[in-house]
C-alpha positions in Angstrom: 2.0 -12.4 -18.7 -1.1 -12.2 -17.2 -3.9 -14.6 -18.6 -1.5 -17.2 -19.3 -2.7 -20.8 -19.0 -0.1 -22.1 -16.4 -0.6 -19.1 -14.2 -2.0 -20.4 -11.2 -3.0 -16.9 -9.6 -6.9 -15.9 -9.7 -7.5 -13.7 -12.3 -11.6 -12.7 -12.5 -10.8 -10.9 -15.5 -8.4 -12.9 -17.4 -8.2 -10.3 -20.5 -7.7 -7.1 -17.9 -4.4 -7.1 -15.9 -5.9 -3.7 -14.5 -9.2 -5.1 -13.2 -7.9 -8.6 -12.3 -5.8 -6.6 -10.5 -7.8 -4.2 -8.4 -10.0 -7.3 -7.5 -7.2 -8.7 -6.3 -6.2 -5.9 -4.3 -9.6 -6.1 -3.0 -10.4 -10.0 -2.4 -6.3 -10.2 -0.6 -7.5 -8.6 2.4 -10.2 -11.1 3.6 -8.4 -12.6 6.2 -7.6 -9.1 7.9 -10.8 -6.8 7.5 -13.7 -9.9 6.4 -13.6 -9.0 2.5 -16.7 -11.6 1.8 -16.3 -13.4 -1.6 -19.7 -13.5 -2.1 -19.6 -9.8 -1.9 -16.9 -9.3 -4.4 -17.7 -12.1 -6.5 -21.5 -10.4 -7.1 -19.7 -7.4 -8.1 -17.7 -9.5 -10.6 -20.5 -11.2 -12.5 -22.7 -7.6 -12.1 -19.2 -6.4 -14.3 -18.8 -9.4 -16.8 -20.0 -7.5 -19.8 -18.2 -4.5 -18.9 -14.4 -5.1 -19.0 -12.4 -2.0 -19.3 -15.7 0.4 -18.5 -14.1 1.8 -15.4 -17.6 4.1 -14.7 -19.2 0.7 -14.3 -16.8 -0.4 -12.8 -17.0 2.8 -9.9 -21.0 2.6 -10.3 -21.2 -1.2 -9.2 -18.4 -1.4 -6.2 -19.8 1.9 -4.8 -23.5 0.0 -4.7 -21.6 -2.8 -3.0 -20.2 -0.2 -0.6 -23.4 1.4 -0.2 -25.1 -1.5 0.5 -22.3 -3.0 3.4 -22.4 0.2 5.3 -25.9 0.6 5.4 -26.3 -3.1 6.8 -23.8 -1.2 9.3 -25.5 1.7 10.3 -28.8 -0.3 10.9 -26.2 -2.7 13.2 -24.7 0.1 15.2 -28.6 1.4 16.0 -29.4 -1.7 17.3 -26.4 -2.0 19.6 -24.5 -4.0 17.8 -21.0 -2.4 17.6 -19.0 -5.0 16.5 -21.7 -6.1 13.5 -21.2 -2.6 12.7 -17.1 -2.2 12.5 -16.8 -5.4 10.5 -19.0 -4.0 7.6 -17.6 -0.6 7.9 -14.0 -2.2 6.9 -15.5 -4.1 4.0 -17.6 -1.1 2.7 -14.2 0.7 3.2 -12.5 -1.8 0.6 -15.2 -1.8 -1.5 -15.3 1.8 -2.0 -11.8 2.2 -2.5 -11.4 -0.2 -5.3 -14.3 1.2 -7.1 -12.6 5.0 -6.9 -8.9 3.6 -8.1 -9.5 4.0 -11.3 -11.5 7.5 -12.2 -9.4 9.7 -14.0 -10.0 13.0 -13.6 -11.5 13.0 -10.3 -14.8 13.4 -10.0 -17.2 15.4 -7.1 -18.8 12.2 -7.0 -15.8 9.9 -6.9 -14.0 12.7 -4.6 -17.4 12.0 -2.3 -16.8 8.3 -2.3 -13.5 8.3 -1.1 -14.1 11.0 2.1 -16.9 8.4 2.8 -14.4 5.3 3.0 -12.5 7.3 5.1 -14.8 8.2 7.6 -16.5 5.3 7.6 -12.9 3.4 8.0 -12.5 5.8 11.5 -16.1 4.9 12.4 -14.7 1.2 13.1 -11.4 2.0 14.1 -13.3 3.6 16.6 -14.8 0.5 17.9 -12.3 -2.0 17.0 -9.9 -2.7 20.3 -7.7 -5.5 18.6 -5.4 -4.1 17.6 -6.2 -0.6 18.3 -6.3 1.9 15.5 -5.8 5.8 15.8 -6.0 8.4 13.5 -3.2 10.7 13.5 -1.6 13.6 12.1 2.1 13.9 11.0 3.4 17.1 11.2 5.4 18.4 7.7 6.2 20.9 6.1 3.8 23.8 7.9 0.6 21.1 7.7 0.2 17.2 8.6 0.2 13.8 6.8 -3.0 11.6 7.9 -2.1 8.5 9.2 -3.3 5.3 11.2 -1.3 4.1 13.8 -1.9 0.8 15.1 -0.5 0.2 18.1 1.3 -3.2 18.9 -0.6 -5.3 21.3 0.3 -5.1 24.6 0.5 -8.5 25.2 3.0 -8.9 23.0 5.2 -6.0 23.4 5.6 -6.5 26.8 6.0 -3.2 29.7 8.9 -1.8 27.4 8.8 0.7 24.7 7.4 -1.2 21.6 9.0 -1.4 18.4 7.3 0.4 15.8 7.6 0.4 11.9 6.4 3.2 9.0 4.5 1.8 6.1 4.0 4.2 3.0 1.8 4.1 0.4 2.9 2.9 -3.3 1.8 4.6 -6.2 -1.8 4.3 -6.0 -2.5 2.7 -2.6 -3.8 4.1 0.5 -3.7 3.6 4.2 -6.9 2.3 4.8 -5.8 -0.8 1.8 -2.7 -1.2 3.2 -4.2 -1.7 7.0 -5.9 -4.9 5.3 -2.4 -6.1 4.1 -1.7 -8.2 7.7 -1.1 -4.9 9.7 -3.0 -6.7 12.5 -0.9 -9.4 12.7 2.0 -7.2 12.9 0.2 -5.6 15.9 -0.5 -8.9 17.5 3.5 -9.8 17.2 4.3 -7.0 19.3 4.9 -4.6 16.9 3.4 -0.8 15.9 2.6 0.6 12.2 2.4 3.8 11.6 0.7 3.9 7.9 0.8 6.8 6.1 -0.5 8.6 3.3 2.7 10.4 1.7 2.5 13.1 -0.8 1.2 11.9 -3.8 -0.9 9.1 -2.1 -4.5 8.9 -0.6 -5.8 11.7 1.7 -2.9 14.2 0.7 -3.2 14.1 -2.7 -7.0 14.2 -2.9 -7.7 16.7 -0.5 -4.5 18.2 0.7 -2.8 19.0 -2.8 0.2 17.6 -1.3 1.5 16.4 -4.9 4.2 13.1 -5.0 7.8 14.1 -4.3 11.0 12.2 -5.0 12.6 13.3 -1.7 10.8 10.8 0.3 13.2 11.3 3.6 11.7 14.6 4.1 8.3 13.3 5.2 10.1 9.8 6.1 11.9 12.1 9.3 8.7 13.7 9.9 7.2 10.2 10.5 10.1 8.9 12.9 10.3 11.9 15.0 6.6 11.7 15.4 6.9 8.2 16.9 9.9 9.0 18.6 8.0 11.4 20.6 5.6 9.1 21.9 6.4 7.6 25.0 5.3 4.1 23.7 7.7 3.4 21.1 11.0 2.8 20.9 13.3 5.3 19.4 15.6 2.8 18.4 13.0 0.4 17.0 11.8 2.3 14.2 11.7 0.7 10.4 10.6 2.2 7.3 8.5 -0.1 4.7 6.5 0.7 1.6 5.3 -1.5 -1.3 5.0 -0.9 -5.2 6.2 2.5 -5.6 7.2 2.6 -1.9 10.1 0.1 -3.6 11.7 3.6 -4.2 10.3 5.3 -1.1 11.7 2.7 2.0 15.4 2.0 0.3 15.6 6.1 0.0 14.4 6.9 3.3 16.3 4.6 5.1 19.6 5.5 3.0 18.9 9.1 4.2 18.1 9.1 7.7 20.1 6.8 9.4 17.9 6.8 12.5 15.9 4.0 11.3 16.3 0.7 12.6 15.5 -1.6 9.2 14.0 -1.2 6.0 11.6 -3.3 3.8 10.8 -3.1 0.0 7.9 -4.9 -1.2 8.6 -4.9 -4.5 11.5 -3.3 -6.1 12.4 -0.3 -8.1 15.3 1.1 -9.5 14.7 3.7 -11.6 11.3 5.0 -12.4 11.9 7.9 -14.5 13.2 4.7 -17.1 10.6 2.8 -16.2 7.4 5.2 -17.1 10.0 6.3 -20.2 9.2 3.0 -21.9 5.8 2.6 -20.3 4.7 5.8 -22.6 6.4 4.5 -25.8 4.7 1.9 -25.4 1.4 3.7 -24.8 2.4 6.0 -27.9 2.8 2.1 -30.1 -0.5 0.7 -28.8 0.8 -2.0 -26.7 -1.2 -2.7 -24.1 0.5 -2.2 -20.9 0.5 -4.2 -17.5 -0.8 -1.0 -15.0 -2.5 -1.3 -11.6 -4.0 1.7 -12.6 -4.6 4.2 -15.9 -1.8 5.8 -17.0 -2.9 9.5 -16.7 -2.9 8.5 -12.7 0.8 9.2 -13.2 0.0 13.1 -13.7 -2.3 13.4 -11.2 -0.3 12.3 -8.6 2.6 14.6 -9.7 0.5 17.4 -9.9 1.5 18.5 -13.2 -0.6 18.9 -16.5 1.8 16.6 -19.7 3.3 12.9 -19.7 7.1 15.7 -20.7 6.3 17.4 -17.2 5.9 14.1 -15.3 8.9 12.5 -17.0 10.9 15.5 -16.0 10.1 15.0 -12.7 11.0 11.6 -12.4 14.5 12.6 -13.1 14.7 12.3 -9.9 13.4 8.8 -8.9 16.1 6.9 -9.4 17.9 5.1 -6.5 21.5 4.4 -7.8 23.9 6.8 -5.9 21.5 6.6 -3.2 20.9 2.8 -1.7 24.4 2.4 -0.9 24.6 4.6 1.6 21.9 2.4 3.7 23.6 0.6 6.7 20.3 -0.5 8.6 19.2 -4.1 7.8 17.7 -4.2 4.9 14.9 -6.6 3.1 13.7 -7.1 -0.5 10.7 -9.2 -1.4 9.9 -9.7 -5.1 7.9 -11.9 -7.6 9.9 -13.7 -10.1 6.7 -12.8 -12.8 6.0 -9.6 -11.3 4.7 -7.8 -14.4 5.6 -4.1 -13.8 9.0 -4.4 -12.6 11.6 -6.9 -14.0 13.2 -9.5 -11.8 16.9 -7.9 -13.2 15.6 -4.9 -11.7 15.1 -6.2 -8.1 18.7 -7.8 -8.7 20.4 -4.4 -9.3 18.9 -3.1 -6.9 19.8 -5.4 -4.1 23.3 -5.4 -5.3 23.9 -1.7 -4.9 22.5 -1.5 -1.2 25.2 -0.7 1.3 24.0 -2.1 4.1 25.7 -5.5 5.0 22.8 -7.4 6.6 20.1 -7.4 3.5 17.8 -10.6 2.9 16.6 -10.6 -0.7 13.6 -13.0 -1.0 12.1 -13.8 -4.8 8.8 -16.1 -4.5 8.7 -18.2 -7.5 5.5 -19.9 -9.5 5.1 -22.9 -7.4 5.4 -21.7 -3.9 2.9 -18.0 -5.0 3.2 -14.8 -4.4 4.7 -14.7 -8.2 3.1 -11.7 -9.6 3.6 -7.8 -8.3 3.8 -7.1 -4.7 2.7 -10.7 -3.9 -1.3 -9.6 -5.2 -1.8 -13.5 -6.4 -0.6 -14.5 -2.6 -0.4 -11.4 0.0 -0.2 -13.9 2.9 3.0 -15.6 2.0 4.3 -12.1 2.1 3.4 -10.8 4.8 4.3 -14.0 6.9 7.6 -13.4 5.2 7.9 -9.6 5.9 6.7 -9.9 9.6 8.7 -13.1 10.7 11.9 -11.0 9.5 10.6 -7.7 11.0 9.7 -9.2 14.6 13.4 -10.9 14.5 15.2 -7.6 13.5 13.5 -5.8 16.2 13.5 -8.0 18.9 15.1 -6.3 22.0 18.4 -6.4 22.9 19.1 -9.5 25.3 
């Protein structure tokens, strides 16, 4: 439980698993897009008699954002590009963790976010290591927006590179989920092909492209994109997701056998019984461990009751499903992860069919502990990409 004494993770606001959360989200990616801690740290004392006002919240990391890519802009005029990129990817994170939480959306919040988006492809289009391009998936008569990242070619060699798809969770993004390591996994070698699914980012906010359970329909639509690309490997391709994307990866992989390996970060199992309980509890007053406010859930669905959004969970439920995977498969989890139960990770990892599966739990002492790794995203992603770059190695 989150605010415990003996809980070693940071937790800024120690009586808000929400906000503790959402700084976290925002703080993890230092290392990989030059989050400053002085940065976030003003925008946590600016919030300290605020906790649980999610306008003030929006108001003060949007200033923050403001702020960062402004210095940029005055950067870029004076020629220096690279000034320029490096606050463009913080105002980027800062804008995005601000916007999380608004529910409804907002004109002004919906502003915000097209902002962080361009601004994100303003220093994508300046950054050369890795490279980042913004694509378009075809599906369904439209496209998914996407970033690929293209492995270094250094590291990949004159060959095809391997390549692996990375989808959203449940209230993620591509542009937050570049800052989870993706470089590194560039710098091994390796593509990533992030991508805002239905339900997630750009296609929910601006393409009405509403969460679906049958995540192998735009899960094909991402391989045969990079199979069609004369710098990937065909037979290289892996699916990931984290959070959510516990449900998405194991289900896309199940269903199209064409991928080469799967990773969950963090586990599901199913949903529908998961959000079941979550809105009992709602109903009984209990406060409730969510990265995000509850009526998020409908939003993303597309549908206008918490009876309409439990009736389309029905279907997100992975038991019938995960053993028909045969690709390597791996499962990270935190053994306090706070939305999803441990037991849950187990049954899920037991049911896969595929007979080369790695399940990894990350205990209190070593971190990574609490959902998706947020008190410790290095320790996954070291994990994740060691076992990635040794499943997709080339044939000797």
């Amino acid at each position: 439980m989150i605010g415990r004494k003996d809980d070693p993770a940071f937790l800024y606001f120690p009586t808000n698993y929400r906000w503790s959360m959402g700084l976290l989200i925002c703080l993890s990616a230092a290392p990989w897009t030059g989050v400053e801690i002085d940065e976030v740290n003003r925008v946590g004392r600016a919030l300290e008699n605020h906790v649980g006002d999610d306008a003030a919240w929006f108001d003060e990391w949007t200033r923050m954002g403001d702020k960062i890519a402004a210095r940029g802009r005055d950067e870029e005029r004076r020629g220096h590009r690279l000034t320029a990129a490096s606050c463009f990817m913080r105002a980027t994170r800062y804008y995005q963790t601000g916007e999380r939480f608004i529910q409804p959306r907002s004109e002004r919040s919906m502003a915000v976010y097209a902002t962080s988006v361009k601004i994100f492809k303003d220093a994508a289009a300046i950054i050369r290591h890795p490279r980042i391009e913004s694509v378009e998936v075809p599906y369904d008569g439209s496209s998914l927006p996407a970033l690929l990242v293209h492995a270094e070619p250094s590291a990949a060699g004159s060959k095809p590179a391997p390549c692996m798809v990375f989808f959203d969770g449940f209230d993620v993004t591509k542009e937050l989920q570049y800052g989870y390591g993706v470089p590194d996994l560039a710098a091994r070698g390796i593509g990533c092909l992030i991508v805002d699914g239905p339900g997630n980012g750009e296609s929910v906010r601006f393409r009405n492209l509403p969460l679906i359970a049958e995540t192998e329909r735009y899960a094909t639509a991402a391989y045969e994109y990079l199979a069609g690309r004369r710098e990937f490997d065909s037979r290289r391709i892996g699916v990931m997701a984290l959070s959510l994307g516990g449900y998405y990866a194991p289900r896309a992989a199940a269903l199209e056998p064409r991928f080469a390996c799967c990773v969950a970060w963090g586990a599901q199992w199913d949903y529908h019984a998961i959000w079941a309980k979550r809105l009992d509890d709602l109903a009984s007053g209990k406060v409730l461990s969510l990265s995000v406010p509850p009526e998020h859930l409908q939003w993303v669905l597309g549908v206008s009751s918490q009876a309409a959004a439990l009736k389309k969970l029905e279907a997100f439920r992975l038991d019938g499903i995960v053993q028909k995977m045969r690709c390597p498969f791996l499962l990270l989890h935190g053994a306090g992860d706070e939305q999803i139960p441990l037991s849950l990770a187990e049954k899920c990892f037991a049911a896969v069919g595929s007979k080369e599966k790695t399940f990894k739990v990350f205990e209190r002492e070593e971190g990574g502990f609490h959902h998706c790794q947020v008190d410790n995203v290095t320790i996954a992603v070291h994990y994740m990409w060691d076992w990635i770059e040794d499943v997709l190695k080339p044939a000797a």
